[in-house]
C-alpha positions in Angstrom: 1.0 80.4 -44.8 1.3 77.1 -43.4 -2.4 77.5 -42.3 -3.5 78.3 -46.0 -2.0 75.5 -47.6 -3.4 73.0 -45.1 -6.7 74.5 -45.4 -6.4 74.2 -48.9 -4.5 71.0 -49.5 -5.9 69.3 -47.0 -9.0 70.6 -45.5 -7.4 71.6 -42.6 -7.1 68.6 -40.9 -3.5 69.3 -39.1 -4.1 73.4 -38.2 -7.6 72.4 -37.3 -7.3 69.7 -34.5 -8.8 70.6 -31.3 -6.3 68.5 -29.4 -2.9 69.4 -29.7 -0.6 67.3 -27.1 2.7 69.1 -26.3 5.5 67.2 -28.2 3.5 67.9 -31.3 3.1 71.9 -30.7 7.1 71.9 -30.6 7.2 69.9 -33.9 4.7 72.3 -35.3 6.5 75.2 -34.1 10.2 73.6 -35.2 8.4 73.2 -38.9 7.2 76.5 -38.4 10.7 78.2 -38.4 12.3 76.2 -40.5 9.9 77.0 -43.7 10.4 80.5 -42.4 13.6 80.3 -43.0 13.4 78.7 -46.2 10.5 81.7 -46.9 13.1 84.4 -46.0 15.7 83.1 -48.7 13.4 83.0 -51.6 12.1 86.1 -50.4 15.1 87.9 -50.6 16.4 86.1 -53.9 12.6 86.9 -55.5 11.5 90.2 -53.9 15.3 91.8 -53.0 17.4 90.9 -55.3 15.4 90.6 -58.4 11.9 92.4 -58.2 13.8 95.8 -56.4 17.2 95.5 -57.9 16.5 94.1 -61.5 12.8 95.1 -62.4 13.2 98.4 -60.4 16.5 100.6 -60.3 18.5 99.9 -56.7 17.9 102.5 -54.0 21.1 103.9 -54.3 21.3 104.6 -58.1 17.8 106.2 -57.5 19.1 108.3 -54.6 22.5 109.6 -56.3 20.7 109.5 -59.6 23.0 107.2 -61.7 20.7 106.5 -64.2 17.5 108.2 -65.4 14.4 107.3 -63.7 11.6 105.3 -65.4 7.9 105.5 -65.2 8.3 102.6 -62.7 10.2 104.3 -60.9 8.5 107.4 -60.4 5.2 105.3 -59.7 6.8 103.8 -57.1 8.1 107.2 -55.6 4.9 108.8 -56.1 2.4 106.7 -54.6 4.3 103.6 -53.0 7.9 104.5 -51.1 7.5 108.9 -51.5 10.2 110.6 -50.3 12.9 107.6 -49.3 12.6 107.0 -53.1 13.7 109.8 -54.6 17.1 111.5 -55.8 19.0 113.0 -52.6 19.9 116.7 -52.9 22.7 117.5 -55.4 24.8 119.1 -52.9 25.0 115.7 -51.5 25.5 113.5 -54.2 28.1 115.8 -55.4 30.1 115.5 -51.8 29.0 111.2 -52.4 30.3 110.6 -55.4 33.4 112.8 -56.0 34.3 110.9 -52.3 33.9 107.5 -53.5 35.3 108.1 -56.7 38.7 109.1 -55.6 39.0 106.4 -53.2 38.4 103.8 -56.5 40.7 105.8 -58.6 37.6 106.5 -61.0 36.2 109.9 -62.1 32.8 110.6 -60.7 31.2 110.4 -64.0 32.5 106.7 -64.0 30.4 105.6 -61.1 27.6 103.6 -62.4 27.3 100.4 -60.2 25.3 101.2 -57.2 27.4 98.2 -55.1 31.0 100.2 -55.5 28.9 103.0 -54.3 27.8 100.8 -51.7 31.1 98.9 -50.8 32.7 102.4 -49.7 30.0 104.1 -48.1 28.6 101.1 -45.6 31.8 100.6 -43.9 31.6 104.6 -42.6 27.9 104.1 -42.2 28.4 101.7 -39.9 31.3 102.9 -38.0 29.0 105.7 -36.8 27.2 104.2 -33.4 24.3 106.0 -34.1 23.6 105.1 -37.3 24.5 101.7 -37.0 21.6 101.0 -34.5 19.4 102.8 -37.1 21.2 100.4 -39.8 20.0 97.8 -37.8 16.7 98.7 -37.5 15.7 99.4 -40.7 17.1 96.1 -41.7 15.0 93.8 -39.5 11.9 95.9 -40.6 12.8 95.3 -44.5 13.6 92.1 -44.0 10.3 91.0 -42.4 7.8 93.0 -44.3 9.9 91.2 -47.2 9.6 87.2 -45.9 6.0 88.2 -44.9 4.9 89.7 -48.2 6.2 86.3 -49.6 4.8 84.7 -47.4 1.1 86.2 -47.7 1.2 85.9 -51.1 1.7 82.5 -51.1 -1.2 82.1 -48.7 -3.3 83.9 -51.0 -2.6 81.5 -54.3 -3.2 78.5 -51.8 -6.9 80.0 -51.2 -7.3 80.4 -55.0 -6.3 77.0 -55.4 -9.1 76.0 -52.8 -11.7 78.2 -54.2 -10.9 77.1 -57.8 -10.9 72.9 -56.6 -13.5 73.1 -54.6 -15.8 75.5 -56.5 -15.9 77.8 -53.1 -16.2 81.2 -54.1 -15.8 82.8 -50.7 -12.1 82.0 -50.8 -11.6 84.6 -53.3 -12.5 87.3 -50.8 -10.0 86.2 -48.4 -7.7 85.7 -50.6 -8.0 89.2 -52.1 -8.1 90.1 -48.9 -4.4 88.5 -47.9 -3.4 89.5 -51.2 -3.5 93.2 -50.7 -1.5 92.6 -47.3 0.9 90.8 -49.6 1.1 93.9 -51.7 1.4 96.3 -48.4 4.1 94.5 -47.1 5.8 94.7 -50.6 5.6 98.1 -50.3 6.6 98.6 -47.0 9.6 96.7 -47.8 10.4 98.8 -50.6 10.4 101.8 -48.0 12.4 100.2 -45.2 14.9 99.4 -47.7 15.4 102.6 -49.5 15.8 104.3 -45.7 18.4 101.5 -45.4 20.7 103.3 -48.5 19.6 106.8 -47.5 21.2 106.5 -43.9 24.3 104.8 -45.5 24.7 107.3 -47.8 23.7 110.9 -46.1 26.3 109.5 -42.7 28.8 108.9 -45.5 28.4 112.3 -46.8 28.2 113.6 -43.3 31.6 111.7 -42.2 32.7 113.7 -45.6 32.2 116.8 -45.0 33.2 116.4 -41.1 36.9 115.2 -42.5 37.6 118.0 -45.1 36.8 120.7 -41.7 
């Protein structure tokens, strides 16, 4: 990303030295991490918490099925997340539900917000050794297909920006190019973190079941 903008900005001139003494590859590097860091937080207040819980349901109300489904949705179940994206079996939502319910003193048909749902179950979940290290994963693989989808797409509207200033049409390919990563990684986030709510919520249905035996 920081490449792209200097490339686009400003021809270059930084990303492209052929000298680089040492004191100023550690200030590159320091820069490097810090807009990553800076990425990772709009990322997760643009991509997480708006674009996959406000635009599209929350995992976990598509996997117990708390609200009806849209067309969005099912597009995305169909041809971008498949099967991490798509109601768990009612046997399981059932034991979920009627679980979480009594310990919030609310009928199952009153659990509509995905986070109560959440609150309850990701304490067990991560009690469990084993799927706490799978918790884990999944969480560093959504979060970095998330700050790098973010992160490509911005590269991509930097190369527009060139191509459009500088009348240089063969920044469109790349940035087509990058752009469709961008959208890959969107989607691979989108997977990662719908595995994320499935493993919290079929170990809390598991720890269920084991405690009524």
């Amino acid at each position: 990303m920081l490449f792209a903008l200097d490339f686009s900005a400003n021809h270059g001139a930084i990303m492209l030295r052929e000298e680089w003494p040492f004191v100023q590859i550690v200030f590159a590097v320091a820069v490097a991490y810090l807009v990553g860091q800076i990425i990772a937080g709009f990322a997760s207040m643009l991509l997480e918490h708006w674009l996959a819980r406000r635009v599209l349901q929350p995992p976990i109300t598509v996997l117990l099925e708390l609200q009806k489904p849209r067309k969005r949705e099912k597009f995305v179940n169909r041809w971008i997340v498949g099967r991490y994206y798509e109601a768990l079996p009612p046997t399981y939502q059932v034991i979920i539900l009627e679980n979480v319910a009594a310990q919030l003193g609310l009928s199952p048909d009153a659990l509509k917000d995905p986070e109560e749902v959440f609150q309850v179950a990701f304490p067990v979940a991560r009690s469990a050794a084993d799927a706490a290290a799978r918790l884990d994963d999944f969480r560093k693989l959504y979060g970095f297909s998330r700050n790098m989808s973010l992160a490509a797409a911005i590269a991509a509207g930097a190369l527009i920006y060139r191509a459009v200033s500088s009348g240089d049409s063969s920044m469109y390919g790349w940035a087509a190019v990058i752009g469709l990563g961008s959208v890959a990684l969107f989607a691979r986030f989108l997977k990662f973190y719908a595995a994320f709510a499935a493993e919290v919520l079929r170990t809390y249905a598991h720890d269920c079941k084991r405690t009524k035996q």
